[in-house]
C-alpha positions, 0 to 999 in steps of 0.5 A: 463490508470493511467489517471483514478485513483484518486491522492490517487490511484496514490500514493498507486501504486507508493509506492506499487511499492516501496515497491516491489524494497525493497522487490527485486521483479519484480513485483507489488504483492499484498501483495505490494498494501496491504502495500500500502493501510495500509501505505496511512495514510490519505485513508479510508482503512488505517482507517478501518485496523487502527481501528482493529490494523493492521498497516503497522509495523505489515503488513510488518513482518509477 
């Protein structure tokens, strides 16, 4: 099924699931590919969220 997505769509799914060990999870959730997508610099969401503020920083600790 990964065989799919696009390379960017990899690395958001790989650090998503990073972002869950950290945060002692079992699971992927969503707030994890939230994180995800704001913290993939070079993707055209991060830019959108970027242009209203809203960083990975801020994302992570609220």
């Amino acid at each position: 099924m990964l065989e799919k997505f696009t390379e960017k769509a990899l690395n958001v799914i790989a650090e998503a699931q990073n972002i869950a060990i950290y945060d002692h999870s079992d699971k992927v959730l969503s707030e994890h590919l939230l994180l995800a997508v704001v913290k993939e610099a070079k993707g055209f969401c991060a830019r959108i969220f970027n242009s209203y503020g809203i960083t990975y920083d801020r994302l992570a600790y609220i």
